[in-house]
C-alpha positions as CSV (number, residue, x, y, z in Angstrom):
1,X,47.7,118.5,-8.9
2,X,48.8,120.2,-12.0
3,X,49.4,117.7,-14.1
4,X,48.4,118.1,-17.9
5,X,45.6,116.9,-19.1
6,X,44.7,115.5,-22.4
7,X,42.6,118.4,-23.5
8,X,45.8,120.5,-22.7
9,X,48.0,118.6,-24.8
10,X,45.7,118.6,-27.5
11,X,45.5,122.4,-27.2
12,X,49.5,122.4,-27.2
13,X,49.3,121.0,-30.5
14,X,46.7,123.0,-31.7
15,X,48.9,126.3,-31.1
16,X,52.4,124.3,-32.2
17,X,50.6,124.0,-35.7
18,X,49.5,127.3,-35.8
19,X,53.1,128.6,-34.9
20,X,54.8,126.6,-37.4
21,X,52.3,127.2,-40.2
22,X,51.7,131.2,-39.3
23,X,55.1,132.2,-37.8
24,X,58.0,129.9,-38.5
25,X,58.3,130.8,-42.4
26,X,58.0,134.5,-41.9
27,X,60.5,134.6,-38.2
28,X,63.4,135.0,-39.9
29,X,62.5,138.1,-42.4
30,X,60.5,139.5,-39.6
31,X,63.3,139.6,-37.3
32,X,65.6,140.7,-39.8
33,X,63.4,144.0,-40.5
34,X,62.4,144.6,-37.3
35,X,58.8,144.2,-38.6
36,X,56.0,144.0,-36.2
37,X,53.3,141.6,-38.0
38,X,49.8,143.5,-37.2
39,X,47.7,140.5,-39.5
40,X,49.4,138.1,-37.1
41,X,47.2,139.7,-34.4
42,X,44.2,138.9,-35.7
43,X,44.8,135.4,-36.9
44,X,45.8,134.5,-32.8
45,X,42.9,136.3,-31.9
46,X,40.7,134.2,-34.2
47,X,42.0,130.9,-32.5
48,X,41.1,132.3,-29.2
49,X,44.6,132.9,-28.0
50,X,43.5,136.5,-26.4
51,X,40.4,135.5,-24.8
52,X,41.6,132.5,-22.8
53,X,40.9,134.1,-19.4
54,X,37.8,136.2,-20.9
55,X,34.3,135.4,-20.2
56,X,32.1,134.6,-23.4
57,X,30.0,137.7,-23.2
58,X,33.4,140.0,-24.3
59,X,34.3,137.0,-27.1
60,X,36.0,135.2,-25.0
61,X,36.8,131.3,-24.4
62,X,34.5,131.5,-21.0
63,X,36.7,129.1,-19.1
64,X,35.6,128.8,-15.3
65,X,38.7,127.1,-14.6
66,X,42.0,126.5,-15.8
67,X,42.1,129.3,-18.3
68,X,45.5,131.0,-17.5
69,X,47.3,127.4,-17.9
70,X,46.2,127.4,-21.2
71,X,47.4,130.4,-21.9
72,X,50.8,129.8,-20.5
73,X,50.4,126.7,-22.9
74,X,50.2,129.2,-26.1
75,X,52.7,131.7,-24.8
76,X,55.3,128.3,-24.4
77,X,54.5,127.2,-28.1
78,X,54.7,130.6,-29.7
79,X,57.8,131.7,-27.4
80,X,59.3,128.0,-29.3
81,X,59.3,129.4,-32.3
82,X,59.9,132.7,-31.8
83,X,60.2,134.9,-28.7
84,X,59.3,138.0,-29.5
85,X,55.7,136.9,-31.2
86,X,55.2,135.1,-27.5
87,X,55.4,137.9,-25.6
88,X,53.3,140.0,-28.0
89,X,50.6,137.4,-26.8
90,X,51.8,137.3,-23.2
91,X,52.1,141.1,-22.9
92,X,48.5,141.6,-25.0
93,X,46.5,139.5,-22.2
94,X,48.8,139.9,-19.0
95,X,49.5,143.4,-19.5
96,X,46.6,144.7,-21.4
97,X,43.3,142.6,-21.2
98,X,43.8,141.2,-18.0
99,X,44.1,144.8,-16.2
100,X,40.8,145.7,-17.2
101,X,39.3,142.6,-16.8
102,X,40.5,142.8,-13.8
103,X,39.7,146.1,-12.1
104,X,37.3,147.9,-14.7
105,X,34.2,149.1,-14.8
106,X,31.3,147.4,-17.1
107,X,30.8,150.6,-19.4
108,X,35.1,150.0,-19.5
109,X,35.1,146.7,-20.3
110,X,32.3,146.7,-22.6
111,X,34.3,149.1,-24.6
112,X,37.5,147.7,-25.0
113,X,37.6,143.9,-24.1
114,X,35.6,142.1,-27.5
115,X,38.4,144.0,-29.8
116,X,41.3,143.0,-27.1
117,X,39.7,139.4,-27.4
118,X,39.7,139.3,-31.2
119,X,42.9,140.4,-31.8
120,X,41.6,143.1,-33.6
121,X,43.3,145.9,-31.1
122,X,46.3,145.4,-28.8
123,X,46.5,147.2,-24.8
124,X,49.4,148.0,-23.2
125,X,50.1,148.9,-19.3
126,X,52.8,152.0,-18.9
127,X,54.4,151.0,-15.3
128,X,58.1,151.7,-16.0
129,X,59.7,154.9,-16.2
130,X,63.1,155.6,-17.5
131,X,64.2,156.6,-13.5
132,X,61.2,154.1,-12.4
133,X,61.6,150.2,-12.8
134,X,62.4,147.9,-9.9
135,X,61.7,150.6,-7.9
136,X,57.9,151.3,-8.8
137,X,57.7,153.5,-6.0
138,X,59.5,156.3,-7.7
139,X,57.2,156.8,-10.3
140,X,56.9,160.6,-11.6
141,X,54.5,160.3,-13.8
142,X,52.0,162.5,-12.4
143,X,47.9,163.1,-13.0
144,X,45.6,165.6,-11.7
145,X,42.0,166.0,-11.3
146,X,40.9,169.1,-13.2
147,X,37.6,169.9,-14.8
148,X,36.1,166.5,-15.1
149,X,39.3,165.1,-16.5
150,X,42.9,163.7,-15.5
151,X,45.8,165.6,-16.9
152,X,48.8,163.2,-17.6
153,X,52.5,164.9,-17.2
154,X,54.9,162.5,-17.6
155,X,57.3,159.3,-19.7
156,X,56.9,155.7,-19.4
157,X,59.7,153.4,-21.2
158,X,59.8,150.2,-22.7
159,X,56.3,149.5,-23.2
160,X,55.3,146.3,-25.2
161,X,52.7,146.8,-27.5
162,X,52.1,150.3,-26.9
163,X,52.5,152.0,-30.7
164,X,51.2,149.7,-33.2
165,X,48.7,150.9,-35.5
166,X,46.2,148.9,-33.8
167,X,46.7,149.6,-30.2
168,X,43.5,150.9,-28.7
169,X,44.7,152.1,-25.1
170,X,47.5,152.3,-22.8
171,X,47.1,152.1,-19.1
172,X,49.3,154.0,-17.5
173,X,50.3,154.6,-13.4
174,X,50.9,158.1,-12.1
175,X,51.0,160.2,-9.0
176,X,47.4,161.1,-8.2
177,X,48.1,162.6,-4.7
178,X,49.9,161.5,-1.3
179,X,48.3,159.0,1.3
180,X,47.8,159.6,5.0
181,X,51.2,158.8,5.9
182,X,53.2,160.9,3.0
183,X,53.9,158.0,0.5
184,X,52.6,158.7,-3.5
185,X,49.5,157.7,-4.4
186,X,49.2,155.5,-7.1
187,X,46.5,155.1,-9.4
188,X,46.1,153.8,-12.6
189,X,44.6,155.5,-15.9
190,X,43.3,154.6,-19.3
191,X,44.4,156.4,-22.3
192,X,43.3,155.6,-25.6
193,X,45.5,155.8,-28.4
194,X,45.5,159.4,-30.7
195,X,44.6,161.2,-27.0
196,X,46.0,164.6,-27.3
197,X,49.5,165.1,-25.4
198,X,50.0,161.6,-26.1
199,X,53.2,160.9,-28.0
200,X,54.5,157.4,-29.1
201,X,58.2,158.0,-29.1
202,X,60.2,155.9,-31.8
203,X,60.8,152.3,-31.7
204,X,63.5,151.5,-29.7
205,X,66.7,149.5,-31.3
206,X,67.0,146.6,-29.6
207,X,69.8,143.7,-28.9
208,X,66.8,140.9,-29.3
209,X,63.0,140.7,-29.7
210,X,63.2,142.3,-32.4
211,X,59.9,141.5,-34.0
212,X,58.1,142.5,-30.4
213,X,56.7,146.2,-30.7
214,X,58.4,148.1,-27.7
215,X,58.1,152.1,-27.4
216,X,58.7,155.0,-24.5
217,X,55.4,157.2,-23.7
218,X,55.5,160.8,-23.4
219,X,52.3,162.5,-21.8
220,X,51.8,166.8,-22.1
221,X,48.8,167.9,-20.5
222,X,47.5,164.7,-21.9
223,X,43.6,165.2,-21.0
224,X,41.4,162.0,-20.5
225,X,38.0,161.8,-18.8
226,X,37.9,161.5,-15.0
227,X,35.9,157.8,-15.7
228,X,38.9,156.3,-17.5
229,X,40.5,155.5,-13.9
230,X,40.8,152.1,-13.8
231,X,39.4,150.6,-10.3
232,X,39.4,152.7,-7.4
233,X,41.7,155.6,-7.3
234,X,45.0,155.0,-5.0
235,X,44.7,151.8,-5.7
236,X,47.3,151.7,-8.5
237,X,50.2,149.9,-6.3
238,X,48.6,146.8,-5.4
239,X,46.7,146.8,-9.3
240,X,50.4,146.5,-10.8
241,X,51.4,143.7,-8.2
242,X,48.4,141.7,-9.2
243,X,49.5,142.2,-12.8
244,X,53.3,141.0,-11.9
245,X,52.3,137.8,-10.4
246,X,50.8,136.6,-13.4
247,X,53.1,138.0,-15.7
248,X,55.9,136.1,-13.9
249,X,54.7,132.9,-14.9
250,X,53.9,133.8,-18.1
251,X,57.1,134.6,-18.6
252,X,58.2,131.8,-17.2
253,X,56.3,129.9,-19.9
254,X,58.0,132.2,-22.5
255,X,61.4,130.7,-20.9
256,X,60.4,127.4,-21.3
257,X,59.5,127.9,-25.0
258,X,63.2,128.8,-25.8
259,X,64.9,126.2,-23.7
260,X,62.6,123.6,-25.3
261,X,63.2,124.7,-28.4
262,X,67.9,124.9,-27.5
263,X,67.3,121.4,-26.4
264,X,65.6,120.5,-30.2
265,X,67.9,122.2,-32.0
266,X,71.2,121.0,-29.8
267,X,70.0,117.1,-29.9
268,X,69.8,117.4,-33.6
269,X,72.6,119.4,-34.6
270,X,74.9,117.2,-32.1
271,X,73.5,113.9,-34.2
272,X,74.3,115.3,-37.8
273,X,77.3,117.5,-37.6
274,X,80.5,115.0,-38.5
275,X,83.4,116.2,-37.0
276,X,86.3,113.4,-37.3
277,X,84.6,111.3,-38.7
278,X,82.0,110.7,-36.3
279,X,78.9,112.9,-35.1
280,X,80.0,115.1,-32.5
281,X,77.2,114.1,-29.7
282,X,79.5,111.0,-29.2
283,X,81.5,113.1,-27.7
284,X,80.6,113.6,-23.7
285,X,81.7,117.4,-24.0
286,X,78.5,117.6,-25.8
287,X,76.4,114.9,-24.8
288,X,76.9,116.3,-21.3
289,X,76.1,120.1,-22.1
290,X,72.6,118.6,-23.6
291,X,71.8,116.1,-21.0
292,X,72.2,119.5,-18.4
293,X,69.8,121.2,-21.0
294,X,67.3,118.6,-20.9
295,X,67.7,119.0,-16.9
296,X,66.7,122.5,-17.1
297,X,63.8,121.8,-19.3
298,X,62.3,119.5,-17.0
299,X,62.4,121.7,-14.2
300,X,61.5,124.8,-15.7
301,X,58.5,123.8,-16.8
302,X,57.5,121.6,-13.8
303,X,57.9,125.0,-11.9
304,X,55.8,127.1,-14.3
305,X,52.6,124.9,-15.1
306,X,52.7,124.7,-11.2
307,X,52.7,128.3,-10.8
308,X,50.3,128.4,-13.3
309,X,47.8,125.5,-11.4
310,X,48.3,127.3,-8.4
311,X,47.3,130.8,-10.0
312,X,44.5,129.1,-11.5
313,X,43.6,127.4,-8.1
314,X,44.0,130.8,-6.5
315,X,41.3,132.3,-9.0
316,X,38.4,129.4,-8.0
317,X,39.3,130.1,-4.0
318,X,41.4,127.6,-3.3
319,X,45.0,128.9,-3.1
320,X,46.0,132.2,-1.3
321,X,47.8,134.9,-2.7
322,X,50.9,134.5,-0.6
323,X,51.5,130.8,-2.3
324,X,51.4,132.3,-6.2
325,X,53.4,134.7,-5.5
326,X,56.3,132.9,-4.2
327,X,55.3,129.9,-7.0
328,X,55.3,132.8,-9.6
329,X,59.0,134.5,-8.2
330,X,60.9,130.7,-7.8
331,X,59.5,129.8,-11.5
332,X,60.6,133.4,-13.5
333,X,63.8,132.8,-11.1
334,X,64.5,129.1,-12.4
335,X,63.4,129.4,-15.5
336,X,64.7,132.4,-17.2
337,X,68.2,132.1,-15.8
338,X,67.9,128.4,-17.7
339,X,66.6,129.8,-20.7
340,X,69.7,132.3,-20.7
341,X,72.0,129.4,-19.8
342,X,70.1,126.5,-22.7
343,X,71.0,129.6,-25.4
344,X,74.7,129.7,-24.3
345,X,75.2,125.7,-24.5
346,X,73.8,125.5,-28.3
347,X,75.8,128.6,-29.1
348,X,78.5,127.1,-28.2
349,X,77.3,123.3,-29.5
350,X,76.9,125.1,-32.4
351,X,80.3,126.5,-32.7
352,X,80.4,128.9,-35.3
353,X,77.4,128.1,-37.1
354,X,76.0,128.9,-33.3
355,X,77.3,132.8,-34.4
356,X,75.8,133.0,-38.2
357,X,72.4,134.8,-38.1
358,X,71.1,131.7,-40.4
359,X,70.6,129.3,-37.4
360,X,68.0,130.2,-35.3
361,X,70.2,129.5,-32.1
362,X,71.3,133.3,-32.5
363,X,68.3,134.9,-32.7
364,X,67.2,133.3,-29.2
365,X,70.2,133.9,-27.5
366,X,69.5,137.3,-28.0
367,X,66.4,137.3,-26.9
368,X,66.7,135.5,-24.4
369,X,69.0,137.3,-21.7
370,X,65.5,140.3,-21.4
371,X,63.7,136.9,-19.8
372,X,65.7,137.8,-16.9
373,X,65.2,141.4,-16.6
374,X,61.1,142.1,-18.0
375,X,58.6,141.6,-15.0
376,X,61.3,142.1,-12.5
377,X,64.5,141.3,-12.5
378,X,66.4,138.2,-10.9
379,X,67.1,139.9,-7.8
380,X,63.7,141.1,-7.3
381,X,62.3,137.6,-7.4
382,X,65.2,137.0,-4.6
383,X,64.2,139.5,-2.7
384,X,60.4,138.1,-3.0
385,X,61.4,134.6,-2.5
386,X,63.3,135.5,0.9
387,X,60.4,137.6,2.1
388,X,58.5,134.3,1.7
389,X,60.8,132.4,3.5
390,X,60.4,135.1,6.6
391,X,63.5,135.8,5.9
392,X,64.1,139.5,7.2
393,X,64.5,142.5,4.6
C-alpha cells in the first residue's frame, strides 16, 4: 500500500535540512520584499528536487517507480517552511517539466528538459485566462497556422513562474480551430521566453505567496515555429487534465506542509505562553483547537501520499485513471480546506502575536486560503468527486 518507506523518510529529512538551512533564515526578508530568490533555483535543482520524475538521460533522478511521491515529499517539506518557495517547486515540475515530459517530442525534450532538471531554467503552462479559469472551455486565446508558424493572439493570468529572468518557455493553450461537432479546439504551444509579441505583464500584488513569481501573459502576433506544438494538435483539453490531476495532489502535499507546520508552531506556543499563571494549553479551549489540528494533519496527509501511491501505481500499469482522479479531487478537497482551517486556529491560539507579521503564523495564513482556489477550486473537486460517485451532473 502506500505506506512510507525508510528511503522516503530519509529523503524527507534530506529536504527538511535543506529547507531550514537554504530557506528558513532568508523567508522572512524574502516575503517582506516580495523577492523572488532565482539562486534558490539552482541549489533545489542541484539536490535533484526538479528531476524526480525525469529519466537520467535529461539529468534526472531516473526513478522507475515511486518518483512523484518523492516529490510530493519535497513540495511537503519546502511548503513547511515556506509556501510560496513549495509551489515554485511544485508549479516548476507539475506545470512546467512534466508537460513536456509528458507529451513532447525528443528534439523538444532534448532542448529544454536537462536545464528544467538543473534548476538552471524554470517552465510555466499558461491555462487560465482572466474570463477562462474553472471554465477551461472558454479559452480565447487563439493560434493560427500561417507560414510555417503559429501566431498567438491572446492573455493568460496568474501564471506561476512565468517571468523570472530564468524562465526558458511558457506553454500556453489556445483556440487552434473547431472540432467535428462545433466545440474549440484546443491545443497546446511552446513559447520561449524573449518571443516576439510576447509580453510579461507586471508582477501581480498579492494577499499571500508573496515570494512565488506569479505574472499575466499577453501574446500580439506572437510568432513561434509550427514544431513548438506540444503533442498532437487538438489534443490540448485532455493535455491540461492530465496536468490537473497531478497537480492536485501536489498541492495537496503543499497543504499538508502548512498544517504540519500550524500544528508545530500551536503545540509550542500553547506550552510557553503564561497567561495566569499557568501555560495556556492547560486550558481545553486550546488544547482542544490543537488536538482538531493534529486530526486534520493525520488525515490530510493519509489522503495525499495515497493519491500520490495511486498516481505512482497508475504510471507502472496498475491503477486506472478514473481512481487518481477521484484520489487526487477528495485529497486537494480535504486537505486544503484543513490547511485554511489549521491557519485560523493558531491565529487565533496566537491571539495577537497570531496578527504581528513577526510570527510566522501570519504569513501562512495568508497563503494559505489560494490552496483552495489554484488547480481548481473546492467546488470543482465536488463536482469531480460526485461525477465519481455516478452521481448525475
Amino acid at each position: 500500500m502506500f505506506e512510507l518507506t525508510q528511503d522516503h523518510e530519509d529523503f524527507r529529512r534530506l529536504v527538511r535540512e535543506f529547507a531550514e538551512a537554504e530557506v528558513a533564515p532568508h523567508v522572512e526578508q524574502w516575503d517582506r520584499e516580495a523577492h523572488f530568490p532565482t539562486d534558490l533555483v539552482p541549489k533545489m535543482g542541484e539536490l535533484g528536487l526538479f528531476g524526480l520524475n525525469a529519466p537520467e538521460e535529461f539529468g534526472g533522478a531516473g526513478l522507475e517507480e515511486g518518483g512523484f511521491t518523492y516529490l510530493c515529499l519535497a513540495i511537503e517539506e519546502l511548503g513547511r517552511v515556506d509556501q510560496s518557495v513549495g509551489i515554485t517547486l511544485s508549479a516548476g515540475v507539475g506545470l512546467g517539466i512534466n508537460p513536456i515530459l509528458s507529451f513532447g517530442s525528443q528534439e523538444q525534450k532534448e532542448r529544454f528538459l536537462p536545464d528544467l532538471v538543473a534548476g538552471r531554467a524554470l517552465a510555466g503552462f499558461g491555462l487560465t485566462e482572466p474570463e477562462a479559469g474553472s471554465d477551461a472551455g472558454a479559452t480565447r486565446t487563439r493560434a493560427r497556422l500561417e507560414d510555417g508558424s503559429w501566431v498567438v493572439n491572446g492573455a493568460k493570468a496568474f501564471i506561476t513562474n512565468s517571468g523570472t529572468d530564468i524562465t526558458s518557455v511558457v506553454t500556453v493553450t489556445a483556440r487552434t480551430g473547431e472540432t467535428a461537432d462545433g466545440r474549440p479546439e484546443l491545443s497546446a504551444i511552446m513559447v520561449p521566453s524573449g518571443t516576439e509579441g510576447f509580453v510579461v505583464e507586471p508582477a501581480y500584488r498579492k494577499l499571500g505567496w508573496h515570494i512565488s513569481d506569479t505574472h499575466g501573459l499577453t501574446f500580439e502576433d506572437c510568432r513561434v515555429p509550427e514544431d513548438h506544438l506540444l503533442g498532437a494538435r487538438g489534443e490540448g483539453f485532455k493535455q491540461f487534465l492530465k496536468t490537473l490531476d497531478d497537480g492536485r495532489i501536489a498541492i495537496s502535499a503543499l497543504a499538508v506542509g502548512c498544517a504540519q507546520r500550524m500544528l508545530e508552531e500551536t503545540t509550542a506556543y500553547a506550552s510557553e505562553r503564561i497567561a495566569f499563571g499557568r501555560p495556556i494549553a492547560v486550558n481545553q479551549g486550546v488544547s482542544f483547537q490543537i488536538s482538531d489540528l493534529a486530526v486534520m494533519v493525520e488525515a490530510a496527509r493519509l489522503l495525499t501520499y495515497k493519491a500520490a501511491w495511486l498516481n505512482d501505481e497508475r504510471e507502472a500499469g496498475r491503477r486506472s485513471l478514473a481512481e487518481v482522479k477521484q484520489a487526487a479531487a477528495i485529497a486537494k478537497l480535504y486537505s486544503t480546506e484543513a490547511a485554511v482551517t489549521t491557519t485560523r486556529i493558531a491565529t487565533q491560539v496566537f491571539g495577537g502575536n497570531g496578527f504581528m507579521e513577526e510570527y510566522p503564523v501570519a504569513r501562512f495564513f495568508r497563503d494559505a486560503k489560494i490552496l483552495e482556489i489554484g488547480e481548481g477550486t473546492s467546488e470543482v473537486q465536488r463536482m469531480v468527486i460526485a461525477r465519481g460517485l455516478g452521481l448525475p451532473s
